[in-house]
N, C-alpha and C positions, 0 to 999 in steps of 0.2 A: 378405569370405569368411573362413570361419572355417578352421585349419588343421586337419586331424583326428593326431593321434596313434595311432601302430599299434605296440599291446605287442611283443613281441620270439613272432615265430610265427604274430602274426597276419597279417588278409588284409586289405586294403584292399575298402572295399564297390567294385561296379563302378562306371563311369562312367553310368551310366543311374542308378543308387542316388546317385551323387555329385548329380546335376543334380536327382532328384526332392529330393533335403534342401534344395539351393541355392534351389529353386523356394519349397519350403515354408517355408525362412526367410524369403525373401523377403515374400511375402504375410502372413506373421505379423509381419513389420515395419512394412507399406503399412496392415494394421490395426493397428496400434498407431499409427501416427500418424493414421491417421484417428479416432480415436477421442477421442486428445488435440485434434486441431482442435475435434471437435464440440463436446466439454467446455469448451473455452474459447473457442469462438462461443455457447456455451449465457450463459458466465458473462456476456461483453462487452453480451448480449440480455439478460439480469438486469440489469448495471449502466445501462444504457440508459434501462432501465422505468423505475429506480428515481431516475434524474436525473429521469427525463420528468414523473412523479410528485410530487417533491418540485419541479419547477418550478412545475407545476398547484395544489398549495397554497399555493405562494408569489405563486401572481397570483389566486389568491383570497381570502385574504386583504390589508384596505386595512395599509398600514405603517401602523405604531405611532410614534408620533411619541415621541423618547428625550425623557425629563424633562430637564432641564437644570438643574442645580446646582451655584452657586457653593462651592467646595471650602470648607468653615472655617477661617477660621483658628484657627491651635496656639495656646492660653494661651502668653502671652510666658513663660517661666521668670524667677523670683524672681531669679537672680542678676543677669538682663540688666537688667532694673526696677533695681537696685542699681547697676549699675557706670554706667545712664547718667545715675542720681541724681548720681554722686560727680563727674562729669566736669562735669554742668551746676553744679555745687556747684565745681569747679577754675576754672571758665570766669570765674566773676562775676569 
């Protein structure tokens, strides 16, 4: 409930005025959340669809079988060709 403030002079509305505000807030509350539920059982009903939907293409469509590909190998680097020249070259 909300507190009202009465300037210096004024009159407080009466108790009949007090309960029809209380009243009116109220229901301008009660619709406010009802409005937010609807919007967000509207959204949850779109997200729904659209799972339902992309499962329906998903089982209509056969899988795609992934290619499979042995990764290349990297060109050895010039240096590594060199150092295990030198070492088969220490070894004799």
């Amino acid at each position: 409930m909300k507190t009202l403030v009465v300037p210096e002079g004024g009159e407080l509305p009466s108790d009949e005025e007090l309960d029809a505000m209380a009243a009116a807030e109220a229901a301008n509350q009660q619709a406010a959340a009802g409005a937010a539920e609807a919007a967000s059982s509207q959204v949850v009903e779109a997200l729904v669809e659209e799972a339902l939907a992309e499962a329906d293409e998903a089982e209509a469509e056969p899988p795609q079988p992934e290619a499979e590909q042995e990764p290349e190998a990297e060109p050895e680097p010039e240096w590594r060709a060199d150092a295990e020249a030198a070492l088969r070259d220490q070894n004799r």
